[in-house]
C-alpha positions as CSV (number, residue, x, y, z in Angstrom):
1,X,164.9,-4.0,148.4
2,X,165.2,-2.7,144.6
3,X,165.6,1.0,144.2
4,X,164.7,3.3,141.6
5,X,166.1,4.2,138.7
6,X,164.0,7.6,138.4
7,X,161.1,8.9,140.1
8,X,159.4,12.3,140.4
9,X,159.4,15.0,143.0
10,X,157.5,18.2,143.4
11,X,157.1,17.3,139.1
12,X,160.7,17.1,138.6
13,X,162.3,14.0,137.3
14,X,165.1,12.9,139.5
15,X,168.0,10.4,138.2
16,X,169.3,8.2,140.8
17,X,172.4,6.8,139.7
18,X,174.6,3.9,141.4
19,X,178.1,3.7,141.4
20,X,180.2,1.5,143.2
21,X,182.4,4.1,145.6
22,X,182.1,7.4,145.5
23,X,184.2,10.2,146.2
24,X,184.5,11.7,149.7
25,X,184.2,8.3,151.4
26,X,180.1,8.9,151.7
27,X,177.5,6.3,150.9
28,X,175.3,9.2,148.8
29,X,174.0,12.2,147.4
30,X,171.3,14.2,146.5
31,X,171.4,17.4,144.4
32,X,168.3,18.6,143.9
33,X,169.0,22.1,141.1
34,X,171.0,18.9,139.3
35,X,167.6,16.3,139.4
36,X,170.2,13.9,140.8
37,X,170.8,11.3,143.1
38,X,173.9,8.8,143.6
39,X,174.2,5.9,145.8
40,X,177.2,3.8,146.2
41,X,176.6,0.1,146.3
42,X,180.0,-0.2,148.3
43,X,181.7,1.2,151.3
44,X,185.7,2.4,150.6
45,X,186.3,3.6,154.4
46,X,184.0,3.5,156.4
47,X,181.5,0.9,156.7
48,X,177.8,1.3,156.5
49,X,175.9,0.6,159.6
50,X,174.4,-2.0,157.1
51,X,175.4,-3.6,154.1
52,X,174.1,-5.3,150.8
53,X,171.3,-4.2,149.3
54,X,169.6,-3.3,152.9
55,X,172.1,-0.8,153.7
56,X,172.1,0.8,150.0
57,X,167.7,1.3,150.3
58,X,168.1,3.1,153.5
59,X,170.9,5.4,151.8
60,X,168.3,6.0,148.9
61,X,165.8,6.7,151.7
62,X,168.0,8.5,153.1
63,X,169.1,10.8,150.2
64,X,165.4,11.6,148.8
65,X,164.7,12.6,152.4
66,X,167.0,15.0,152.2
67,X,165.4,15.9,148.5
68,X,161.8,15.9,149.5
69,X,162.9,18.5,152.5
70,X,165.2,20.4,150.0
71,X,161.8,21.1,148.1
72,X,159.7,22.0,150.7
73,X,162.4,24.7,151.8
74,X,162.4,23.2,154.7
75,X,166.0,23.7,156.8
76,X,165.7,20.2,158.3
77,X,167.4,18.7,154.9
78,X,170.5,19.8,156.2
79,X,169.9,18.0,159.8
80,X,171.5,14.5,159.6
81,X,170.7,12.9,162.5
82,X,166.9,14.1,161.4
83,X,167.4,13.0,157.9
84,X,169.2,9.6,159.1
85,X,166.4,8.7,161.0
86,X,163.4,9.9,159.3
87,X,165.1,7.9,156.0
88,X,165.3,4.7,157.9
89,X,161.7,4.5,159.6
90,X,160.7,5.4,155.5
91,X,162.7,2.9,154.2
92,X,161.4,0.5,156.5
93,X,157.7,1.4,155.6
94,X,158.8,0.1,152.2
95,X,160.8,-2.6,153.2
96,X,158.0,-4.3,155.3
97,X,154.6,-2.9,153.2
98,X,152.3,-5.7,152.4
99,X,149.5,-4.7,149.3
C-alpha cells in the first residue's frame, strides 16, 4: 500500500517524509509540535516484523497512531504495544477496504 505524502490532523498539515534508514536503528517517527512524520523504507539492524512496502504502511499506521493520540492528549501515544497494535488492525482496514 502507497502512503501519503501529507495529510491533515486536528487541521494541521503533517509532512511524512521517507528516507531509507534512519538514525537510532527505528523504522519511524512522529513529531507532532514539528507537523512531521519519517518512515524508513529499510531496516539497518533490526528487521521489521515485515518488509517491503507492507511493513513500511503499518509503520505509517503506526506513527500517525501515535500522532492522532498525541492530539487528543491522550497518554496512550506513549504506550507501544497499544500503539503497535492499534496501527496494525488500522493499517489493515486500509489495506483490505473495498469502495
Amino acid at each position: 500500500m502507497k502512503i501519503p505524502k501529507r495529510f491533515k490532523l486536528a487541521g494541521t498539515a503533517i509532512e511524512v517524509h521517507t528516507r531509507r534508514t534512519l538514525r537510532g536503528n527505528v523504522w519511524g517517527r512522529a513529531w507532532l509540535d514539528m507537523n512531521c512524520v519519517e518512515i524508513a523504507t529499510h531496516s539497518k539492524g533490526k528487521p521489521r516484523p515485515l518488509e517491503g512496502p507492507v511493513g513500511v504502511s503499518q509503520t505509517f499506521w503506526h506513527e500517525a497512531t501515535h500522532l492522532i493520540l498525541s492530539a487528543m492528549g491522550n497518554k496512550l501515544c506513549d504506550d507501544e504495544m497499544f500503539v503497535n497494535r492499534f496501527g496494525k488492525l488500522l493499517a489493515e482496514i486500509c489495506e483490505t477496504a473495498e469502495f
